[in-house]
C-alpha positions in Angstrom: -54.0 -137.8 -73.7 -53.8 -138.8 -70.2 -52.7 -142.5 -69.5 -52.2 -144.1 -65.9 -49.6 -147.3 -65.3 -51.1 -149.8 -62.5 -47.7 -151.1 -60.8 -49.8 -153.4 -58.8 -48.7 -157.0 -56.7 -51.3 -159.7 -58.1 -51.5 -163.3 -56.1 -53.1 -166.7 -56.9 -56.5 -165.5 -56.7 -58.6 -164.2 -59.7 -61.2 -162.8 -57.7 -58.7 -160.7 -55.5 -56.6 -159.9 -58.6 -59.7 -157.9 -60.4 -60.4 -155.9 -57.4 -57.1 -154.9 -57.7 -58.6 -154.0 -61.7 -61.5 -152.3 -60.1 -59.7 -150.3 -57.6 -57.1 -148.8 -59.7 -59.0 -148.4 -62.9 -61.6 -146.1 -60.5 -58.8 -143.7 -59.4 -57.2 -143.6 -62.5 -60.7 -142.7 -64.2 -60.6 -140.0 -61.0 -57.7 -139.0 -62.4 -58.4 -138.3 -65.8 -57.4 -140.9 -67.5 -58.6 -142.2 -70.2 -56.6 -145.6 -70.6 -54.9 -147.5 -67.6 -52.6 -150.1 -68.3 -52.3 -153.3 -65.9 -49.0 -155.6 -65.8 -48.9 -158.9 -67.2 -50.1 -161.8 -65.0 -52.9 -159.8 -63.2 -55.5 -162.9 -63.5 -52.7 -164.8 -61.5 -49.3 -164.2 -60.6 -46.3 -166.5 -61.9 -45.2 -169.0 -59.4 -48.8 -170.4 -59.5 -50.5 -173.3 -61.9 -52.3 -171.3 -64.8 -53.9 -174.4 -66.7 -56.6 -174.2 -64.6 -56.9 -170.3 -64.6 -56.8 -170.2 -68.5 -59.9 -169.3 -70.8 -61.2 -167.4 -74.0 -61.0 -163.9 -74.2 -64.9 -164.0 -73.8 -64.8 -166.0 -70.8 -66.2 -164.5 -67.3 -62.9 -163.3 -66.4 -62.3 -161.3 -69.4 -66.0 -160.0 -69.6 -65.7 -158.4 -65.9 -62.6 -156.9 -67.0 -65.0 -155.8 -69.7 -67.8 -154.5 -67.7 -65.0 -152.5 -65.6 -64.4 -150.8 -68.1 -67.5 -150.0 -69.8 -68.6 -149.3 -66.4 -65.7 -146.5 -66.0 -65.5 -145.8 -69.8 -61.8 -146.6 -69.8 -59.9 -148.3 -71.5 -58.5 -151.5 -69.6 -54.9 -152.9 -70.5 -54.1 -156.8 -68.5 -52.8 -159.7 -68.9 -54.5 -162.7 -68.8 -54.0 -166.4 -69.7 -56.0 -167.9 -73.0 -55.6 -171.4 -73.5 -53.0 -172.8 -75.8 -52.1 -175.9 -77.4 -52.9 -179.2 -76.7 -50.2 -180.9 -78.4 -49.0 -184.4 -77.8 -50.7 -184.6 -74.5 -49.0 -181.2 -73.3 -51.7 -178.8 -72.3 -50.0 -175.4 -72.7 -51.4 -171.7 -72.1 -50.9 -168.5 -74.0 -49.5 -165.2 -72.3 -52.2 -162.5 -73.3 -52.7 -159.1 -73.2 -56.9 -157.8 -73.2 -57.4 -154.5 -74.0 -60.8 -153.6 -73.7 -63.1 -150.5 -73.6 -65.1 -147.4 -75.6 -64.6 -148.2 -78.9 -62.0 -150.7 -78.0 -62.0 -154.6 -78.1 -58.2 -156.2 -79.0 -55.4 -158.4 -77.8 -51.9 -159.4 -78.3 -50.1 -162.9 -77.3 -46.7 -162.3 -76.2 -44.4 -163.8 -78.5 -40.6 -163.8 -77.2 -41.2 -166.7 -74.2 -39.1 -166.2 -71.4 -36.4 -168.9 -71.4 -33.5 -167.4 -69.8 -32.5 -166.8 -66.5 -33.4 -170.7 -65.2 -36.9 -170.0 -66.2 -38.5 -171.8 -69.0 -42.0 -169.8 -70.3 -42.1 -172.1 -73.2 -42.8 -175.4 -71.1 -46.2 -174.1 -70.4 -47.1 -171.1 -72.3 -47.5 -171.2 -76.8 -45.9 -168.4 -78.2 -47.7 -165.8 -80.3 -46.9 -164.7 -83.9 -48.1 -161.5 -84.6 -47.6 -157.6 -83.6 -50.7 -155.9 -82.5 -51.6 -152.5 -82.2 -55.0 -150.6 -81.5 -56.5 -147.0 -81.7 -57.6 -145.0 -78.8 -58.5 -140.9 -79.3 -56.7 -141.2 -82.6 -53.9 -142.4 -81.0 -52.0 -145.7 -82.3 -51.0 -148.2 -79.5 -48.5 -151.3 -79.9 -48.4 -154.1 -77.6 -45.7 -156.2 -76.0 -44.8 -158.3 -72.9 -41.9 -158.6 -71.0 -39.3 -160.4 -72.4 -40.3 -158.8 -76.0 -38.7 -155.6 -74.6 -35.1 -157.3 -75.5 -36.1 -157.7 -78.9 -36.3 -154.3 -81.2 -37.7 -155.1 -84.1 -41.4 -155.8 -82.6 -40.9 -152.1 -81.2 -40.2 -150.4 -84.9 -42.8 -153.0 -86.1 -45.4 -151.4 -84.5 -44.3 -148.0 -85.0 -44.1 -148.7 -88.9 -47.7 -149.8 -88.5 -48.7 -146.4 -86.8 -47.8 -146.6 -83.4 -47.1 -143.2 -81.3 -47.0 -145.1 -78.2 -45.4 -149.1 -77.3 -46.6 -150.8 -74.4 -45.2 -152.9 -72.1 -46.5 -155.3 -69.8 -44.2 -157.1 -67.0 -43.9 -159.1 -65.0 -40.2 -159.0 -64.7 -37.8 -161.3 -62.7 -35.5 -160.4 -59.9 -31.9 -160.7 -59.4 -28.3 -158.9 -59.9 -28.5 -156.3 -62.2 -32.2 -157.0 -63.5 -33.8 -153.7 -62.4 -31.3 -151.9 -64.3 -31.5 -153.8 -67.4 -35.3 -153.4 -67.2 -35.0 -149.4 -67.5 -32.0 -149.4 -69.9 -34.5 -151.9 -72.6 -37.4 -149.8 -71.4 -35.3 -146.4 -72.9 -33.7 -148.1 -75.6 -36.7 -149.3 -77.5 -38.2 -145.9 -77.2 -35.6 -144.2 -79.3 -35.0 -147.4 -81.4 -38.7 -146.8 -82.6 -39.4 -143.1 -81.7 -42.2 -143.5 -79.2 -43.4 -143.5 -75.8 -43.0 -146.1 -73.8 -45.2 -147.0 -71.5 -43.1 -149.9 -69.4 -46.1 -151.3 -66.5 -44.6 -154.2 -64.5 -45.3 -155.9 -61.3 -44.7 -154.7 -57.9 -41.5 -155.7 -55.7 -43.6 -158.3 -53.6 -40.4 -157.7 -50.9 -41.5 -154.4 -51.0 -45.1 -155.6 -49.0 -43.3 -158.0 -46.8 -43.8 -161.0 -49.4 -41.3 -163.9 -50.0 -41.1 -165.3 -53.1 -39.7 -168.7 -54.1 -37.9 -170.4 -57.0 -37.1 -169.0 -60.1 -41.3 -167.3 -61.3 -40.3 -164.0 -62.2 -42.9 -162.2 -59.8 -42.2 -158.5 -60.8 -39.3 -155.7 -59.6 -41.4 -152.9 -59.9 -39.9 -149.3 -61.7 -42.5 -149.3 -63.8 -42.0 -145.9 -66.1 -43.3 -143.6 -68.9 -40.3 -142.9 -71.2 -40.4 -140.3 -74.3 -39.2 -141.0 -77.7 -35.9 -139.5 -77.5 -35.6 -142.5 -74.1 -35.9 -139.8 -71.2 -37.3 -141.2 -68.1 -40.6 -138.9 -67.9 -41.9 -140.7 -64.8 -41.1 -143.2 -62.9 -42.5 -145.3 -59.7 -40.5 -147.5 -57.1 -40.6 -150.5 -56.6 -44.2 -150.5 -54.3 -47.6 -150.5 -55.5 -48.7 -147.5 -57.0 -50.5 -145.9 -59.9 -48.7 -143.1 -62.1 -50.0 -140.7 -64.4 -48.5 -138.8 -67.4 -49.8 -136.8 -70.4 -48.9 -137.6 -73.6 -48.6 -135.3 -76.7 -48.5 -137.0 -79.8 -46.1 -133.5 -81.2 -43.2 -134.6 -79.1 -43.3 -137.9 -81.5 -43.3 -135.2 -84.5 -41.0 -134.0 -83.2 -38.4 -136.8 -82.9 -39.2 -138.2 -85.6 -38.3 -135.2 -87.6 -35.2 -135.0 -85.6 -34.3 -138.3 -85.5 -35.5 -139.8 -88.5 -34.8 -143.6 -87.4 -37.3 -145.0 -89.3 -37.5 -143.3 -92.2 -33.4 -144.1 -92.6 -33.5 -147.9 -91.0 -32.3 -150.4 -93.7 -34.4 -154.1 -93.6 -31.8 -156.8 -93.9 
């Protein structure tokens, strides 16, 4: 199966941010894919308000993601923002992930917030509770967002559950050290849970002349295909850019058979 990673710079504006959608979801179609995946925060990038951004996953944001990729016959990985909770007065969002196309309608709220690193997800954003994974050419798919990338078990969860392949949507933050740690996770959770890893963040914005400000993590770019034994199979810079890679569900098998890491893992 061919699969393409969208390393792409989103802004403030919806509008703008889906013809970034449209754009690379048409060359990745051109270039035989049949499933693209989108970082996190492509309906708005973090730094920005996303109360007022937020609706259902059949709201008109969602549905021309949809009709993208029904148009293309694609399947269509991005996040999004759902509303949340209303608690106490405190209007919150949720961090989503749409995937949508042939045969294909699911999505997955991120569940490990990001409160590290002076930024604090959870003042704004409801956490999720529950792994997700989906089916595309026979092919099992799990879900996960940024920060979940430190946290293993959500990784062999959704291999357990019949995942050949993990996803990961970013948008991760910048600073000493944090590109590195970003590919070491990325590597580590594909051998934890013998499978690809498909790790999709956002662009550098430095790397387009753009100045970020405060603490919004706002994407570092290297985003990556990684096999289950955690070797680096591709891997862009930090720019915008669209990568491809072929994946063959006998090099899980393989590893598996191998490396037997689930079969042998003890629940505590």
């Amino acid at each position: 199966m061919r699969i393409a990673l969208a390393q792409i710079i989103t802004g403030r504006e919806p509008d703008r941010n889906l013809d970034l959608v449209r754009d690379y979801a048409r060359q990745a179609k051109a270039g035989g894919a049949e499933l693209v995946v989108f970082p996190e925060a492509t309906m708005r990038a973090f730094g920005n308000s996303l109360l007022d951004i937020a609706e259902p996953l059949d709201g008109p944001w969602a549905a021309q993601v949809r009709a993208i990729a029904a148009e293309l016959g694609i399947v269509i990985v991005a996040g999004m923002f759902t509303p949340g909770s209303s608690a106490a007065g405190a209007r919150k969002v949720r961090n989503t992930l749409l995937v949508t196309g042939p045969g294909v309608d699911a999505s997955y709220d991120k569940i490990h917030l990001y409160d590290a690193f002076g930024f604090a997800e959870s003042d704004t954003v409801d956490g999720g509770s529950q792994p997700v994974t989906f089916d595309v050419g026979g092919v099992t798919f799990g879900l996960a967002t940024c920060y979940d990338v430190r946290f293993p078990d959500l990784f062999m969860e959704n291999a357990e559950r019949g995942a050949l392949v993990n996803i990961v949507c970013a948008s991760w933050g910048a600073g000493p050290g944090k590109i590195e740690q970003w590919k070491l996770l990325s590597r580590a959770r594909a051998a934890d849970s013998t499978t690809f890893v498909l790790a999709c963040g956002q662009g550098d914005p430095a790397s387009v002349g753009l100045e970020t400000k405060g603490a919004a993590p706002t994407g570092v770019g290297h985003s990556a295909v990684v096999s289950p034994f955690g070797e680096v199979l591709q891997e862009l810079d930090g720019a915008p850019g669209l990568l491809f890679a072929d994946l063959d569900p006998a090099v899980v098998d393989d590893a598996r058979t191998k490396l037997p890491v689930l079969a042998n893992r003890h629940k505590f």
